[in-house]
C-alpha positions as CSV (number, residue, x, y, z in Angstrom):
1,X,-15.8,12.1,3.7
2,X,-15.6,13.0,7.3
3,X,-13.4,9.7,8.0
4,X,-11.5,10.5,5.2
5,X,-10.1,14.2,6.8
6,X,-9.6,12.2,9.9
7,X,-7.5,9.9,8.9
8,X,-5.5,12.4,7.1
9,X,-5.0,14.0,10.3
10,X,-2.6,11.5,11.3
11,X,-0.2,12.9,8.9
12,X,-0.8,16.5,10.0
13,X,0.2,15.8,13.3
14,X,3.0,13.7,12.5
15,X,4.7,15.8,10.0
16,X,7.8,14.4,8.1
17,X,11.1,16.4,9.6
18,X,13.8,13.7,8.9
19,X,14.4,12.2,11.7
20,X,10.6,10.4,12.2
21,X,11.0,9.0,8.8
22,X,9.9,5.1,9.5
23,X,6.6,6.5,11.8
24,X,5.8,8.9,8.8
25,X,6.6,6.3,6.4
26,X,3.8,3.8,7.9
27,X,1.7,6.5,8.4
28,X,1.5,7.4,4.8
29,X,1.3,4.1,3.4
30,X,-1.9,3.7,6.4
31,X,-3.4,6.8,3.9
32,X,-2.6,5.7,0.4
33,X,-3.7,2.5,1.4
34,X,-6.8,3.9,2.5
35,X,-7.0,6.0,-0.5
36,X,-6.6,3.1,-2.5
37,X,-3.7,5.1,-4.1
38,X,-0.5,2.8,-2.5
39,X,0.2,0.8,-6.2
40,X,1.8,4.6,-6.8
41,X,4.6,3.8,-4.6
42,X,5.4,0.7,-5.8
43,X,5.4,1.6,-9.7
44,X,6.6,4.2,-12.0
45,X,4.5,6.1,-14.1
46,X,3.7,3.5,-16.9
47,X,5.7,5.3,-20.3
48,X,3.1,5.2,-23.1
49,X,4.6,4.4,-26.6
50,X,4.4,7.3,-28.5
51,X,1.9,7.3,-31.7
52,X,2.9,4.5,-34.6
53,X,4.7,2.8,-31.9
54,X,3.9,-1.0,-31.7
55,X,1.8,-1.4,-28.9
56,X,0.2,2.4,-29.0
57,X,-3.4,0.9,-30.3
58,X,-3.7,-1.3,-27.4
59,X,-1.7,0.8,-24.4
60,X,-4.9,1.3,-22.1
61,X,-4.6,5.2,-21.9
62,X,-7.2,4.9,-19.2
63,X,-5.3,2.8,-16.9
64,X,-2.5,5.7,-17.7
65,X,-4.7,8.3,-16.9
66,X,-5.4,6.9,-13.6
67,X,-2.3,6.0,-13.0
68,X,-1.0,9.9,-13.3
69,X,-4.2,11.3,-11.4
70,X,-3.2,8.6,-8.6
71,X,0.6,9.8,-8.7
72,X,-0.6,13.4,-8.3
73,X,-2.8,12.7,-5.7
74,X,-0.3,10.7,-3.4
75,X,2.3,13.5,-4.3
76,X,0.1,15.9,-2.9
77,X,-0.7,14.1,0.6
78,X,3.2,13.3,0.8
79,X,4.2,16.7,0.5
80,X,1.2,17.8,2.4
81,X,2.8,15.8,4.9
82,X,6.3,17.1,5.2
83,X,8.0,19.9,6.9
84,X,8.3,23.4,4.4
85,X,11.9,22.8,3.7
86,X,11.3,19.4,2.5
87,X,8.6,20.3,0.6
88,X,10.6,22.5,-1.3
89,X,13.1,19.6,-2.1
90,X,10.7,17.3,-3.4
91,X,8.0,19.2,-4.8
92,X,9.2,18.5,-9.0
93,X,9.6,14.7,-8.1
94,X,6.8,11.5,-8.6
95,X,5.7,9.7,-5.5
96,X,8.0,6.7,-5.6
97,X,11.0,8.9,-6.3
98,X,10.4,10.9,-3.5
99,X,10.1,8.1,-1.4
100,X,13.1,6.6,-2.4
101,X,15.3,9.8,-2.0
102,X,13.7,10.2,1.3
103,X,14.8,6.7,2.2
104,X,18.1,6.8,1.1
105,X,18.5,9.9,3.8
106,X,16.8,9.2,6.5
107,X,16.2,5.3,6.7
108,X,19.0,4.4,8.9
109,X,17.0,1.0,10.3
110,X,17.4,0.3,6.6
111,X,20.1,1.0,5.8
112,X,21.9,-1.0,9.0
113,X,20.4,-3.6,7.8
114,X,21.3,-3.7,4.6
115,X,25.1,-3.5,5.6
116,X,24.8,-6.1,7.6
117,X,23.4,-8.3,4.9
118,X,25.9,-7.0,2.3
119,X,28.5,-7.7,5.5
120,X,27.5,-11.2,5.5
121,X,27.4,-11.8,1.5
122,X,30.9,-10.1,1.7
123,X,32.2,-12.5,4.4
124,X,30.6,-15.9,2.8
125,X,33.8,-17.7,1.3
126,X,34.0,-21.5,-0.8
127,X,36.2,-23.8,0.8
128,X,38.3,-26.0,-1.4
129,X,36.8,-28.8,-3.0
130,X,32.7,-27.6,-1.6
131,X,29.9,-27.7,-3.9
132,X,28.9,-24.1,-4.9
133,X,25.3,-25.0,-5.0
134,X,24.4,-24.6,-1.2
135,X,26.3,-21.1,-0.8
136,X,23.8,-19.7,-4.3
137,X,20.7,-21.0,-2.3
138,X,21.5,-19.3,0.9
139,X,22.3,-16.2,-1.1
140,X,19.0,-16.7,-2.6
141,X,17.4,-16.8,0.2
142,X,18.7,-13.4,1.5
143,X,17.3,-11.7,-1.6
């Protein structure tokens, strides 16, 4: 237990404020991967099929169960994690969405790089009479 508070303390002294977003980032996937809690990130909250659905007899409601007490516990060390104001703005959200919201603010390595990839799709052009089949592998590559 006691190496399980101390690795915690990584995220209490490297609290989320914006700016620090990729250090806290890898910091809190360091925890959840500890925690054995990371798949949260990763996945949505399975939906279960509601009763007389096909499917609803064998839906492992376990697995669900899990899978909620896992979201909840990686929701708590995120936010546990943050500065108050952003705590406030993610506190009604699951762990992945939170994640990705935070991304989309405050991942600007990220984001560079995907306009720079988008920048190169963009500027990718077919000369007359070229097969099309080497330009779709390239492009395949990049995903």
């Amino acid at each position: 237990m006691a190496e399980n508070l101390n690795l915690r303390s990584i995220l209490d002294n490297n609290k989320l404020t914006g700016p620090n977003f990729t250090d806290w980032y890898r910091n809190v996937k360091i925890v959840l991967r500890y925690e054995k809690i990371s798949y949260v990130l990763d996945s949505s909250i399975p939906v279960a099929p509601a009763e007389g659905q096909d499917g609803y007899d064998q839906y492992n409601w376990e697995a669900h169960r899990q899978h909620l007490a896992d979201n909840e516990q990686a929701v708590c060390i995120v936010l546990a994690s943050m500065s108050a104001e952003l705590q406030r703005q993610h506190e009604h959200m699951d762990a992945p969405s939170i994640i990705l919201h935070l991304q989309e603010h405050y991942d600007k390595q990220g984001r560079a790089e995907r306009f720079e990839t988008s920048k190169e799709l963009f500027g990718c052009k077919i000369d007359d009479g070229m097969a099309v089949e080497p330009h779709i592998l390239w492009v395949d590559r990049l995903g």
